[in-house]
C-alpha positions as CSV (number, residue, x, y, z in Angstrom):
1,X,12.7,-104.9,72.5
2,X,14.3,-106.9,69.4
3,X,10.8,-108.0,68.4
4,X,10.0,-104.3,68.3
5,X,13.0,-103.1,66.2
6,X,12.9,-106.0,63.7
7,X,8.6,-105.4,63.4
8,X,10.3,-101.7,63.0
9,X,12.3,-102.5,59.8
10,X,10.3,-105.1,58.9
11,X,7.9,-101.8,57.9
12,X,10.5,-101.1,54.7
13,X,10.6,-104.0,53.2
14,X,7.4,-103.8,50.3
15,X,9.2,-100.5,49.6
16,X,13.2,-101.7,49.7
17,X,13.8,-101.0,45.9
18,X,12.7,-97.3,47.1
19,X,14.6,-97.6,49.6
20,X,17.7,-98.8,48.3
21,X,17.3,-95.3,45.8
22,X,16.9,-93.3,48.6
23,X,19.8,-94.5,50.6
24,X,21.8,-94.2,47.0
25,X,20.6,-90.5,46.3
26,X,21.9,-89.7,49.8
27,X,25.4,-91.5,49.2
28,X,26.0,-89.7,46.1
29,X,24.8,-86.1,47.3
30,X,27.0,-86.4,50.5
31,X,29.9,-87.8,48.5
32,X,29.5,-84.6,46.1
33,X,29.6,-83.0,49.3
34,X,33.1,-83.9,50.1
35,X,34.5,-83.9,46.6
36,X,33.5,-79.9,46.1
37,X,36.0,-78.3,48.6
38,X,39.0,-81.0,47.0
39,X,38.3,-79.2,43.7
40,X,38.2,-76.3,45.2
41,X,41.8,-77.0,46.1
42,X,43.3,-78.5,43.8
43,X,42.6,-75.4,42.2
44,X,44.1,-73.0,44.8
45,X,46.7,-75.3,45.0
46,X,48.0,-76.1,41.7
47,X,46.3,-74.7,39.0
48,X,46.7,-71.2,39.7
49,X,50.3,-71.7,39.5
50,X,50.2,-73.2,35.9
51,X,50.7,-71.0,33.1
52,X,47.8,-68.6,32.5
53,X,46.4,-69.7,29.1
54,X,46.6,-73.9,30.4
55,X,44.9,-72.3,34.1
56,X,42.5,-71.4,32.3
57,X,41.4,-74.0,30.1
58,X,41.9,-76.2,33.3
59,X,39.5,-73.5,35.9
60,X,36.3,-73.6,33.1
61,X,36.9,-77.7,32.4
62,X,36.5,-77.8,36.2
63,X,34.2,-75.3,36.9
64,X,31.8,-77.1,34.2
65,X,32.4,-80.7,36.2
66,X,31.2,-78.5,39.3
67,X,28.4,-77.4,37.8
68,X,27.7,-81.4,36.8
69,X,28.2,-82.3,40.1
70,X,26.0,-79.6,41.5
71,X,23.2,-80.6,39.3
72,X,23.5,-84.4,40.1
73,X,23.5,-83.0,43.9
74,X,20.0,-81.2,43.2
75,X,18.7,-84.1,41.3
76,X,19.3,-86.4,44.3
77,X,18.2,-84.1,46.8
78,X,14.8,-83.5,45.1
79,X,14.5,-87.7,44.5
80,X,14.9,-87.6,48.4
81,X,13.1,-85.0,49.2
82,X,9.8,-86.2,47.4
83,X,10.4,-89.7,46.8
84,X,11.9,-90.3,50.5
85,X,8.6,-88.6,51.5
86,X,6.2,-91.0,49.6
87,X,8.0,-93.7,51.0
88,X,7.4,-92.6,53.9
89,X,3.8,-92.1,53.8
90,X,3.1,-95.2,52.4
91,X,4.5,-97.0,55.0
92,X,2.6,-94.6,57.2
93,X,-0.9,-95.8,55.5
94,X,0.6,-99.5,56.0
95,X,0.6,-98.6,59.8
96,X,-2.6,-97.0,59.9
97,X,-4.3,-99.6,58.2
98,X,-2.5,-102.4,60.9
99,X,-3.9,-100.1,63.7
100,X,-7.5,-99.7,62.0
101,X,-7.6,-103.4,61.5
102,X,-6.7,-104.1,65.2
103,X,-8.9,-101.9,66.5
104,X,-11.5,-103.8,64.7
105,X,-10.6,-107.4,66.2
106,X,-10.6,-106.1,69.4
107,X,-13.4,-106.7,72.3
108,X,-16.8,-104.2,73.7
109,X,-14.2,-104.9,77.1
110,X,-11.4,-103.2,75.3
111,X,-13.6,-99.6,74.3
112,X,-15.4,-99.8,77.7
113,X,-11.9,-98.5,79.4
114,X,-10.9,-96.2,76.4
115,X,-11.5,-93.0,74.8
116,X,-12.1,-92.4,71.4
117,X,-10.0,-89.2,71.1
118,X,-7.4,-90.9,72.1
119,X,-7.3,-93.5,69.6
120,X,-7.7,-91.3,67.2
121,X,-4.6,-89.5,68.4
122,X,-2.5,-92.6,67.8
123,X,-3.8,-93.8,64.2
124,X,-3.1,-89.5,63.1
125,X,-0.5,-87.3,65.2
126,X,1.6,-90.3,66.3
127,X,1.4,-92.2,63.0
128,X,3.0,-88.7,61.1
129,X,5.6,-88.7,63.1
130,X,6.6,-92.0,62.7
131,X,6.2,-91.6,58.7
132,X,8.8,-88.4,59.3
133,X,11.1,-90.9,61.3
134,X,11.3,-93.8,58.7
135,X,11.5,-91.5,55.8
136,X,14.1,-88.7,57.7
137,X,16.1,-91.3,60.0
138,X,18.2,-93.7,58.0
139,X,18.7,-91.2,55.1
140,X,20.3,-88.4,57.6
141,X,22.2,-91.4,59.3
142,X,23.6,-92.3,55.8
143,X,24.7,-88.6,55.3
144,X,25.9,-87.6,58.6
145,X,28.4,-90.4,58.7
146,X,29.7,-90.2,55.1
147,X,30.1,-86.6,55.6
148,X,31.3,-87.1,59.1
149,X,33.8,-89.9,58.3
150,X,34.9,-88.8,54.7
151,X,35.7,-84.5,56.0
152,X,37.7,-86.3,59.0
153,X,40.0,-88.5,56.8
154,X,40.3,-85.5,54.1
155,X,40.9,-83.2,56.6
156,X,43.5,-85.9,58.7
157,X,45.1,-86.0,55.4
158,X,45.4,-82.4,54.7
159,X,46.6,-81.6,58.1
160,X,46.8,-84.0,61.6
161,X,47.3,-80.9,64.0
162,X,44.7,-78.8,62.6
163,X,42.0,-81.5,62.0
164,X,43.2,-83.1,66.1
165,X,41.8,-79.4,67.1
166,X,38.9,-79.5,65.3
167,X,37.6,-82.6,66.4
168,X,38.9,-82.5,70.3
169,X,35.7,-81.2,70.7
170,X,33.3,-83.8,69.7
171,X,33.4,-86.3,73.1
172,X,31.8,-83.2,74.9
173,X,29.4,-82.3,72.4
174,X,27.9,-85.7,72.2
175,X,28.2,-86.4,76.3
176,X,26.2,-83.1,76.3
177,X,23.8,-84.4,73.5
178,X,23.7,-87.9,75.3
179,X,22.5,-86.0,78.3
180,X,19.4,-84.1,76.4
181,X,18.0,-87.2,75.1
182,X,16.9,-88.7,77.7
183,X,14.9,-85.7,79.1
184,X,13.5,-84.9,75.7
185,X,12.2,-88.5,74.8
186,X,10.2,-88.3,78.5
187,X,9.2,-84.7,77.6
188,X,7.8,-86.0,73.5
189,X,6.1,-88.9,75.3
190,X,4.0,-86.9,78.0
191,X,3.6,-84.3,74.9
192,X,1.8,-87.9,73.2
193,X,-0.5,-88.2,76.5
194,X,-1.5,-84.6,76.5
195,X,-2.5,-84.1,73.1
196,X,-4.4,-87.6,72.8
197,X,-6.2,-85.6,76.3
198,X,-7.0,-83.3,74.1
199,X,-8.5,-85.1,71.2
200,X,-10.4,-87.2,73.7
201,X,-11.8,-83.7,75.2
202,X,-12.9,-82.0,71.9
203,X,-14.5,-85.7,70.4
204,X,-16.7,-86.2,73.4
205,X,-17.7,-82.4,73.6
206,X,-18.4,-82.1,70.0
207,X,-20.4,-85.5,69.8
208,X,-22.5,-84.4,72.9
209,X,-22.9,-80.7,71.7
210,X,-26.8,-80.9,71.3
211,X,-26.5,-81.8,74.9
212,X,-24.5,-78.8,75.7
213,X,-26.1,-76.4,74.1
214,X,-29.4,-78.0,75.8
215,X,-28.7,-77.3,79.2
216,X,-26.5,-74.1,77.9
217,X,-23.5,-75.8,79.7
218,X,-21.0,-74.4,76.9
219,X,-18.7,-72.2,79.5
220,X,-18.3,-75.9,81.4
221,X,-16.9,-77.6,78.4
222,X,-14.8,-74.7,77.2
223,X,-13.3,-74.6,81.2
224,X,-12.5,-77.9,80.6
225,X,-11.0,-77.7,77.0
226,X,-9.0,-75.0,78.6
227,X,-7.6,-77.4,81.4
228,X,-6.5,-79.8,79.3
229,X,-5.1,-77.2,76.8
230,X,-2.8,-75.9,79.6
231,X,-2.0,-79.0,80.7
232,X,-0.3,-79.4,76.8
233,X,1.2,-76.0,76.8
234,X,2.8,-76.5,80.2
235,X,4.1,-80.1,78.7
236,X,4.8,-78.5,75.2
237,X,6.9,-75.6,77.3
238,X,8.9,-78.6,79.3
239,X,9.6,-80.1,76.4
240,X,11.0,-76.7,74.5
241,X,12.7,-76.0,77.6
242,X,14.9,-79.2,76.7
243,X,14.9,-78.3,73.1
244,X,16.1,-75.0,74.0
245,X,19.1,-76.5,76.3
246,X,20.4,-79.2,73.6
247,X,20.1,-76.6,70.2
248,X,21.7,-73.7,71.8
249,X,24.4,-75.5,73.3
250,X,25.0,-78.1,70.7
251,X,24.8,-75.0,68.3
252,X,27.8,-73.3,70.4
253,X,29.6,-76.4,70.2
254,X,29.5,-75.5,66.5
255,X,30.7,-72.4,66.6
256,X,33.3,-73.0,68.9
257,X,34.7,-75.6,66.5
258,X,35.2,-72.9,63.6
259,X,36.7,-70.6,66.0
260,X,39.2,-73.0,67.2
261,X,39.9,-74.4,63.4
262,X,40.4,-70.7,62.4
263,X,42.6,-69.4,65.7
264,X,44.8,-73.1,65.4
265,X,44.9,-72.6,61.1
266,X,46.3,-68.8,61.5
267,X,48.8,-70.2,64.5
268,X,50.3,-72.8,62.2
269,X,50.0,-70.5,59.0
270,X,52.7,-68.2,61.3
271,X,54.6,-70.7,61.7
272,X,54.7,-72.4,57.9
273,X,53.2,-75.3,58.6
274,X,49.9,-74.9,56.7
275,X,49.8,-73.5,53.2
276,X,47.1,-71.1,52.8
277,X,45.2,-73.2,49.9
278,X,44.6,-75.8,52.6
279,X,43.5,-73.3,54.9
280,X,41.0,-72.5,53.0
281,X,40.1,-75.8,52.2
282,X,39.5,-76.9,56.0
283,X,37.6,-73.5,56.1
284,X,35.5,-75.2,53.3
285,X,35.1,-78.4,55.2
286,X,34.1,-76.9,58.6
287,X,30.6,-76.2,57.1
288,X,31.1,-80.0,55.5
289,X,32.1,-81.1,58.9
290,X,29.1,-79.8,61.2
291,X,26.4,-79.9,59.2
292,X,26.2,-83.8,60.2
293,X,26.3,-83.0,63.9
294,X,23.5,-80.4,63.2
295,X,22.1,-82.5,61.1
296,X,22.2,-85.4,64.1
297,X,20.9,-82.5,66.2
298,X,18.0,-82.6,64.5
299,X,17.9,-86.0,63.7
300,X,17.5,-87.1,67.8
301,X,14.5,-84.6,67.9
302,X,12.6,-86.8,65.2
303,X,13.7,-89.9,66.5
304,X,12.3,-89.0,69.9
305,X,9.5,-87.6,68.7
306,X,9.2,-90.6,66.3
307,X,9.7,-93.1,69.0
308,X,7.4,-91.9,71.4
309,X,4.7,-92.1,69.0
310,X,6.3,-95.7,68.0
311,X,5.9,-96.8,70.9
312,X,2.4,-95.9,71.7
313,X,1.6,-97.6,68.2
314,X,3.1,-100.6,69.4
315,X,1.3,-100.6,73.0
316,X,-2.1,-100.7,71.6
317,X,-0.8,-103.7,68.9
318,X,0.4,-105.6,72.2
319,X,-3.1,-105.7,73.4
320,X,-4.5,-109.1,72.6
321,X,-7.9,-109.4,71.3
322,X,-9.8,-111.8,74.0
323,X,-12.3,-112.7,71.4
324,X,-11.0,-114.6,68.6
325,X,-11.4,-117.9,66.4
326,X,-10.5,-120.7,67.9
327,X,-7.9,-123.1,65.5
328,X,-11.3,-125.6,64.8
329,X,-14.1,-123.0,64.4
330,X,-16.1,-123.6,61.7
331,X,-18.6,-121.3,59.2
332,X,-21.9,-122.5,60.4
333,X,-23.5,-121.2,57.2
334,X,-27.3,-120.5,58.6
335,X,-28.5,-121.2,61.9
336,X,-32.1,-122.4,63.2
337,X,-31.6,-120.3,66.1
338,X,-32.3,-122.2,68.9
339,X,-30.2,-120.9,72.2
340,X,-29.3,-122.6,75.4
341,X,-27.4,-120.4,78.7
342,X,-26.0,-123.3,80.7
343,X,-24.8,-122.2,84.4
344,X,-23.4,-118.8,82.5
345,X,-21.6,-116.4,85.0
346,X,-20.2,-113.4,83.8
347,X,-18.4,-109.8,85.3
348,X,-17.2,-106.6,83.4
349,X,-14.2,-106.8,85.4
350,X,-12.2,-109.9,86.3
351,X,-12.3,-110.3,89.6
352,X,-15.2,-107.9,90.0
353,X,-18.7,-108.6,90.6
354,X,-20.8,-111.1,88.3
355,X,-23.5,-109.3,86.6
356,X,-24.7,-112.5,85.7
357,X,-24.7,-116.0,88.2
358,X,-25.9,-119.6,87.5
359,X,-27.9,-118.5,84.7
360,X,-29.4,-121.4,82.8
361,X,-32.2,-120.5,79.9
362,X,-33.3,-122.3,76.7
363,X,-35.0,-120.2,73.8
364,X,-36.4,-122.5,70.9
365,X,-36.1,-121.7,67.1
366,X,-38.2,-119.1,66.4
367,X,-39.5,-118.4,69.9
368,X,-40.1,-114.9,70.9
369,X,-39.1,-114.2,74.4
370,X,-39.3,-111.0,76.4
371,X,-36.7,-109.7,79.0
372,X,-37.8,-107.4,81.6
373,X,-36.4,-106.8,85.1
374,X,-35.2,-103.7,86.6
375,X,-31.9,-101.2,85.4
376,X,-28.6,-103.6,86.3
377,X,-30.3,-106.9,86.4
378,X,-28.4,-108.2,83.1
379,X,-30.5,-108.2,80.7
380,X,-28.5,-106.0,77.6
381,X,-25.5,-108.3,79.3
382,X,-27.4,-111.2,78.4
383,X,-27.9,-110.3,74.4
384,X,-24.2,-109.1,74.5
385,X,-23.1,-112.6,75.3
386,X,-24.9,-114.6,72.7
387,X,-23.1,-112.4,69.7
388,X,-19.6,-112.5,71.8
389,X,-19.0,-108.8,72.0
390,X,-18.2,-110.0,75.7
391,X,-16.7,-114.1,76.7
392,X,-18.7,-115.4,79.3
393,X,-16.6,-116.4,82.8
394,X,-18.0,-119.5,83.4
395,X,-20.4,-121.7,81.6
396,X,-21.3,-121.9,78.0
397,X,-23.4,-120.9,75.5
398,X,-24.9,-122.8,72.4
399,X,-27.0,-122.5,69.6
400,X,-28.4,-125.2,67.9
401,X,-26.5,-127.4,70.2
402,X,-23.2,-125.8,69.1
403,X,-20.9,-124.1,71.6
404,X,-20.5,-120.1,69.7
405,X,-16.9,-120.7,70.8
406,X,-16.8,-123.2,68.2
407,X,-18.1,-121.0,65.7
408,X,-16.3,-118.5,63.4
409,X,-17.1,-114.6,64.8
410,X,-18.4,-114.0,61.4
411,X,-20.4,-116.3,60.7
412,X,-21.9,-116.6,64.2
413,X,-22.6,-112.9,64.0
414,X,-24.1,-113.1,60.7
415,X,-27.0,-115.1,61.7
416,X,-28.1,-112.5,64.7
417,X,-29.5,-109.0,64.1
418,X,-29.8,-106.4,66.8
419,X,-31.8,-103.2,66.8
420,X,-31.4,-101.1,69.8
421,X,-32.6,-98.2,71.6
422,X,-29.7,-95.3,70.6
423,X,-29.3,-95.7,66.7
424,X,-25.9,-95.4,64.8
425,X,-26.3,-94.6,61.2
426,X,-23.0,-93.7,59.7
427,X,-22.5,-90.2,57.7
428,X,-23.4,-90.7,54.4
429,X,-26.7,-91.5,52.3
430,X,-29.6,-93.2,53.0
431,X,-29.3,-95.7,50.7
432,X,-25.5,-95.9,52.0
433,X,-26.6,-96.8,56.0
434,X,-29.3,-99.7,54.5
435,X,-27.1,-101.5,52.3
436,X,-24.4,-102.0,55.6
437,X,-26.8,-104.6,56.5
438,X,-26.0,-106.3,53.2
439,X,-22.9,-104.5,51.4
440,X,-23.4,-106.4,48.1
441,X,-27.2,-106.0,48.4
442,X,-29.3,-104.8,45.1
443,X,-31.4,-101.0,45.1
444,X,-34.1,-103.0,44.3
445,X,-33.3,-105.3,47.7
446,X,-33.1,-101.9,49.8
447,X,-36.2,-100.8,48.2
448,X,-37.9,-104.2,49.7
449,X,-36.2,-103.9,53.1
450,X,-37.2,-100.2,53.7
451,X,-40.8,-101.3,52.6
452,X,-40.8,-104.1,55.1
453,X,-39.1,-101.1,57.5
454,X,-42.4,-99.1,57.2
455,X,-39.8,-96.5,56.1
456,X,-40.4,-96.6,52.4
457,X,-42.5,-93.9,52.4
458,X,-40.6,-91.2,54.1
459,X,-37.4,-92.1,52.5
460,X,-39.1,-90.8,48.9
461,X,-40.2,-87.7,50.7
462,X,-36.5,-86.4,51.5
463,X,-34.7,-84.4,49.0
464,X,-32.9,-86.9,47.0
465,X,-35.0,-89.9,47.9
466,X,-32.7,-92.3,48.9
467,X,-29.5,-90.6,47.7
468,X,-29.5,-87.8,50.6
469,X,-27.6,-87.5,53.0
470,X,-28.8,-87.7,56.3
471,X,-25.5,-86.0,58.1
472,X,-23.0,-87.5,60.9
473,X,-25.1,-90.0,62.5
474,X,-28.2,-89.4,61.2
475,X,-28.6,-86.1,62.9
476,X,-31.2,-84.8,60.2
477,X,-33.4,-87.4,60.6
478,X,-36.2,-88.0,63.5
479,X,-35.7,-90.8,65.9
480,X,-38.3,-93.1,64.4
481,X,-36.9,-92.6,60.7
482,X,-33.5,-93.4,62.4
483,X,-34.9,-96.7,64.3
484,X,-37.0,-97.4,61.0
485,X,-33.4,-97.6,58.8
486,X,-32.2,-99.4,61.5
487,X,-34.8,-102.1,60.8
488,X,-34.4,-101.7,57.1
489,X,-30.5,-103.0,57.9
490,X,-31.4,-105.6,59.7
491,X,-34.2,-106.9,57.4
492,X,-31.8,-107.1,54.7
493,X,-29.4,-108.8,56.8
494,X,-31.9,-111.2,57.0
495,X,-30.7,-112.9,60.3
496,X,-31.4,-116.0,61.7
497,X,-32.3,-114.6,65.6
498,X,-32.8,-111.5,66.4
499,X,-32.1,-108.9,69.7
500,X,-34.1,-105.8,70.0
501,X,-32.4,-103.8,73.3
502,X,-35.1,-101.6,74.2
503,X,-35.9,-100.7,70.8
504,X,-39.0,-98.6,71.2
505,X,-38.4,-96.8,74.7
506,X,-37.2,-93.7,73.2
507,X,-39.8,-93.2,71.0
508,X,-43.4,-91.1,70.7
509,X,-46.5,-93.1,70.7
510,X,-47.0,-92.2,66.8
511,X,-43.3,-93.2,65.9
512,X,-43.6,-96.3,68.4
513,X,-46.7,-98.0,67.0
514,X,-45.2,-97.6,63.1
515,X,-41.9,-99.5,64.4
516,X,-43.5,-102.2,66.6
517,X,-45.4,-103.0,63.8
518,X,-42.2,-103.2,61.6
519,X,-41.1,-105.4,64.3
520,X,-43.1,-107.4,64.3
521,X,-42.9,-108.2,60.8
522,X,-39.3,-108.6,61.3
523,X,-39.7,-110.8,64.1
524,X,-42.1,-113.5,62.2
525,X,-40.6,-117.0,62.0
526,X,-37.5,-115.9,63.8
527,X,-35.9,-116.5,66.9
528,X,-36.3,-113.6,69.0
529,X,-35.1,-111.7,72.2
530,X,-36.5,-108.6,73.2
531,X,-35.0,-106.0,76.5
532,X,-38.2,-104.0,76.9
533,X,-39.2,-100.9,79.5
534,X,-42.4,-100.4,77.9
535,X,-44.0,-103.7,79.1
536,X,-47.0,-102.9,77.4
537,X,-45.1,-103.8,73.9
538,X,-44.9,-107.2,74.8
539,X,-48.2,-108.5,76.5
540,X,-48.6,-110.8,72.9
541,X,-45.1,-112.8,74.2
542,X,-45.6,-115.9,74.6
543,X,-42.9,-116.0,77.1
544,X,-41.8,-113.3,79.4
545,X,-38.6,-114.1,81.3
546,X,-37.9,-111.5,84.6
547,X,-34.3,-111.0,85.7
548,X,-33.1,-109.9,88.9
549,X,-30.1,-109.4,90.0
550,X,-30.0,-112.8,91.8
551,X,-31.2,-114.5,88.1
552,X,-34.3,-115.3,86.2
553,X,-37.0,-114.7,88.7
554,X,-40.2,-115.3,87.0
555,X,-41.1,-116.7,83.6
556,X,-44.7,-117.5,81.9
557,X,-47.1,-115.1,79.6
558,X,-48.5,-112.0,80.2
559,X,-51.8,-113.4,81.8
560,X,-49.6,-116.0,84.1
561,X,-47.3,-113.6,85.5
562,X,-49.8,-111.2,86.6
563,X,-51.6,-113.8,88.3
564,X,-48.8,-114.6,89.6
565,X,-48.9,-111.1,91.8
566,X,-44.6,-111.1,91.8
567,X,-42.0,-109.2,90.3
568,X,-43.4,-108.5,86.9
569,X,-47.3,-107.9,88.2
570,X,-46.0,-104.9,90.3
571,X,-43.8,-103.8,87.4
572,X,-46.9,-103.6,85.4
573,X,-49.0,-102.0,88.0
574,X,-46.6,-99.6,88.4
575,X,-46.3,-98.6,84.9
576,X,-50.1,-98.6,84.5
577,X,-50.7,-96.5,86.8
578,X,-47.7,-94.2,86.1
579,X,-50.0,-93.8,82.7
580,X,-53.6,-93.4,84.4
581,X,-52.0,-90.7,86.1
């Protein structure tokens, strides 16, 4: 909890000179605060007893410092008011961009048990309200108890009965406000859940929508939109259900204070104990006096709305990434690519069952090896492991005789290109989704690896050439033109081994032969590892390895494993004659 409070401040400190402004603003516009109603009467007081000519001069001379003050008030309040709010949303952006980054560092094992509207819920809506807290919180703190502390010792001084019977009041009100905040902080943090729900809904319907629309399941969605929806409103109505319990009474709290300061004042006015200029003075300072407690009224609303979304922000920093540098890993710089699997075991779930057992296979530099076997054997597993979007169990994998724990993420994943069967181009422009391979890369270096893409050609044929943009994830373009850019990325990555996942399944026969040519340019004097359904795309392997589900089953050529009669020959067979017929 300390951790969290002190990482919690810690957030203010590339700002403190702002800060420090802020916090001085406030001082000065609650001390004007206080010093208004004094003026006020001394002149009630004292001055309107002085001869009229000398009242006079003295009223304007005073009336011109109120004025002064009034101005420096509005000068402050406007400094924290705009200022306050900058701060506050730049330590906002410091908190989104901590958030982005660890979302980056973390694992595939992570995102396989999350949502992505979710996330999105906590790097926006939770992240606001935080910026609202560390802007609003310490600056209403600041002014509540100047105001609180400085009206109770002016009005103490003024009169003890009076200012006894305005404040006998406050133990209840804060027992009763005490008593609020724990059901609203609950109600803001299931409001969190819901609405993250929500986001999580609306991304996944609106990034399957072609699917939707395709089997005209749009009443579906919008039922379950609607679920979730109400599942918000009903927390949203718990929640104002609390609001509505701690505002109205802390706001008759209020209002029962300036009752009781009025009926107590006109008691000891009757009996001569209070002048009427200090009447009016404490009238003055009631307004002085509650504004604070509405203003903390206010203030605990924020903070739990704030600190709900806090603390979601800091439950997804507490998740550790389990794929990191080790202390000694080194930049490899470029690698031959040859790969070893020695007794590898792996599981998506610890504890759950291996996906992979006792696997043990050797590719040599610049080998290209095919993977086939049936749905679940391991196989995109396999290619996972090699780039560590997944840590093996048990076992070890090198390259080049290197363990890839002992290599940095970057630099390991620098030397391996993968092009796979669903294609994510980014929204933005052609040119844009190539150069990503290669962020520093030259036009004239895209040119070359769209050429090498076979995709050249169609590129020049859009609108704007390679300036247009191909919408959010490419949806403008066919799927070969997407799997051809894909290619272009990875040949200007130029990688040292390289993973195609099924690369060509999804593809017609034109769009297919164009990008198994591409390739297999790509794949020349490379180490390579091809998933493939179409078995008929690899017959020129010059080693086919099978999986199963109990390990590597079969491994030879094309020729050998046919003669063979196993696994892959009925795989074949089956394919082939799924085609004759």
């Amino acid at each position: 909890m300390e951790n969290k409070w002190k990482k919690f401040i810690g957030y203010y400190k590339p700002y403190k000179k702002l800060f420090f402004a802020d916090m001085f603003c406030a001082l000065v516009a609650a001390g004007v605060t206080l010093v208004l109603p004094l003026i006020v009467r001394y002149i009630t007081s004292t001055v309107v007893y002085e001869e009229a000519n000398v009242a006079f001069k003295t009223i304007l001379g005073l009336a011109a410092v109120m004025i002064f003050l009034v101005v420096v008030e509005c000068a402050c309040n406007y400094f924290i008011t705009s200022f306050g709010h900058i701060m506050g949303s730049k330590m906002e952006t410091d908190m989104r961009t901590e958030i982005f980054d660890h979302y980056q560092k973390l694992s595939f094992r992570f995102y396989d048990d999350q949502k992505v509207g979710q996330l999105m819920s906590r790097v926006t809506n939770d992240l606001f309200e935080i910026s609202e807290l560390f802007h609003h919180g310490p600056e209403d703190i600041v002014i509540s108890i100047i105001k609180f502390i400085g009206s109770f010792i002016i009005l103490m001084n003024i009169h003890v009965g009076l200012a006894i019977c305005a404040f006998a009041i406050l133990p209840v009100m804060f027992i009763y406000a005490y008593y609020f905040n724990g059901k609203l902080k609950r109600a803001f943090k299931r409001n969190r859940a819901r609405i993250a729900d929500i986001n999580a809904q609306i991304e996944d319907s609106l990034s399957g929508v072609r699917v939707v629309k395709s089997f005209g399941n749009e009443e579906i969605e919008k039922e379950k939109f609607d679920k979730g929806n109400q599942a918000f409103l009903d927390s949203k109505k718990n929640s104002y259900m609390c609001m509505g319990g701690y505002h109205a009474g802390l706001g008759a709290f209020t209002t029962l204070i300036t009752i009781i300061v009025v009926v107590a004042g006109a008691i000891f006015l009757t009996k001569g104990s209070l002048k009427v200029s200090d009447f009016v003075t404490f009238i003055m300072y009631i307004s002085t006096f509650t504004e604070p407690v509405k203003k903390l009224i206010n203030f605990t609303e924020q903070f739990q709305n704030g600190i709900s979304g806090y603390e979601r922000f800091i439950e997804i920093l507490s998740v550790e990434p389990d794929i990191t540098d080790s202390k000694d890993a080194k930049d490899v710089g470029t690698l031959k690519g040859n790969i070893q699997f020695k007794d590898v075991a792996f599981a998506y779930n610890k504890g759950g069952e291996n996906v992979l057992e006792h696997l043990d296979l050797n590719v040599e530099e610049g080998e290209y090896v095919a993977l086939v076997g049936s749905s679940g054997a391991g196989k995109t597993t396999l290619c996972s492991l090699i780039p560590r979007f997944y840590e093996v169990d048990k076992g070890e994998i090198r390259i080049d005789g290197m363990k890839i724990q002992d290599m940095t993420l970057k630099s390991l994943r620098r030397n391996i290109g993968i092009v796979q069967q669903e294609v994510y181009l980014f929204a933005g422009t052609v040119m844009d989704n190539i150069r990503y391979g290669k962020t520093d890369a030259t036009e004239e270096e895209v040119y070359m690896a769209a050429k090498n893409a076979n995709a050249h050609d169609f590129i020049m044929s859009l609108p704007d050439g390679y300036n247009t943009d191909i919408g959010q994830r490419g949806v403008k373009l066919s799927g070969g033109q997407k799997q051809r850019l894909s290619l272009a990325r990875v040949f200007l990555k130029n990688p040292s081994i390289l993973i195609f996942d099924e690369a060509t399944s999804a593809l017609d026969n034109e769009s297919e032969k164009i990008v198994q040519e591409s390739l297999e340019k790509l794949a020349k004097n490379r180490t390579t590892i091809v998933i493939a359904h179409r078995l008929s795309t690899i017959r020129n392997a010059k080693r086919i390895v099978v999986l199963t589900e109990n390990g590597i089953a079969e491994e030879g050529n094309h020729n050998e494993l046919l003669k063979n009669d196993g696994i892959y020959a009925k795989l074949y067979n089956m394919q082939f004659q799924t085609k004759e017929q």
